[in-house]
N, C-alpha and C positions, 0 to 999 in steps of 0.2 A: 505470573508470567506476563500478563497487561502489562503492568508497570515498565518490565527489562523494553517490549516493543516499544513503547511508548516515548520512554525514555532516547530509545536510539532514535524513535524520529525523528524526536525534539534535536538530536545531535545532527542530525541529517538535512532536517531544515535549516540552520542556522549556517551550515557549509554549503548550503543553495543546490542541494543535491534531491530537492520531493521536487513535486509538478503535483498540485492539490486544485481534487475539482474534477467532475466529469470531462469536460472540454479540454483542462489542459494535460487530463492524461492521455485521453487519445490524441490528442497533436503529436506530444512525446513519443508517443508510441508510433505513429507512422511518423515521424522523423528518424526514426531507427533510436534513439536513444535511452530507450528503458527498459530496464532490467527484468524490473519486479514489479509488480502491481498489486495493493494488500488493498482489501474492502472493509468497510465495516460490517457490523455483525449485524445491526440493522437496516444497512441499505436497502432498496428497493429492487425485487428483483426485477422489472422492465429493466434499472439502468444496472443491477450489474450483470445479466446475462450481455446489455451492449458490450458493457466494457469485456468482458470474457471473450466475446466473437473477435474486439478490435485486436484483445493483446493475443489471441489463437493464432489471427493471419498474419501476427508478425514473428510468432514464435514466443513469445512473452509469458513466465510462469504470473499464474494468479496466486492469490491466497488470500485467505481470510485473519486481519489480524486479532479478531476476537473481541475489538473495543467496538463500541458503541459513535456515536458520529460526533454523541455527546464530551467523551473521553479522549476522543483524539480531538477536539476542540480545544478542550483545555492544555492539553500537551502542547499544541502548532499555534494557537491561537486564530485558527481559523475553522469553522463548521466546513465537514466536507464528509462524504463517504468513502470518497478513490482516493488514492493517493500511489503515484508513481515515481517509484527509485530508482534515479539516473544513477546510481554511482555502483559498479561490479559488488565492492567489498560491501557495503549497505544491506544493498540486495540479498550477498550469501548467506550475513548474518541475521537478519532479518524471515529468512525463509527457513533458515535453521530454527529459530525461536518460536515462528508460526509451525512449523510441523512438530517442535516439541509439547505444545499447547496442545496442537491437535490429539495428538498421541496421549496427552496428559500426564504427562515429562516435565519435571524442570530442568 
């Protein structure tokens, strides 16, 4: 199930649709323009309780995408733990995949 998210991010980044990075997710996020907010599985919780309070008061679902900081490095090409989905359709599919993971669904 990694792989499927992963894979969409990598689609997602390349159409300029993430905002990657503590800082530019919460920008995105109080600009009004983000969807979906996915964490890595080994973030830190100081920063992602932050990040959960920023996308709470703007109405913003979280999720966890299950990779590592390591794994979505190699996918984006950049280390990050947050990673913020401007794009509606991204987002649904995206939080479709993370709750079938959760669930332990493919």
């Amino acid at each position: 199930m990694n792989e499927k998210i992963l894979h969409l991010l990598g689609i997602a980044r390349r159409a300029g649709r993430l905002s990657l990075g503590n800082d530019a997710a919460i920008e995105s996020l109080r600009k009004g323009s983000t969807r979906l907010v996915l964490l890595a599985a080994d973030l830190s919780p100081r920063t992602a309780g932050g990040v959960r309070q920023a996308a709470e008061e703007e109405g913003t679902a979280v999720a966890s995408c299950g990779a590592t900081m390591d794994e979505i490095s190699m996918a984006l090409g950049k280390r990050t733990g947050v990673v913020a989905v401007n794009d509606a359709g991204f987002a649904k599919k995206l939080l479709e995949l993370s709750r079938a993971q959760a669930a332990g669904t493919e």
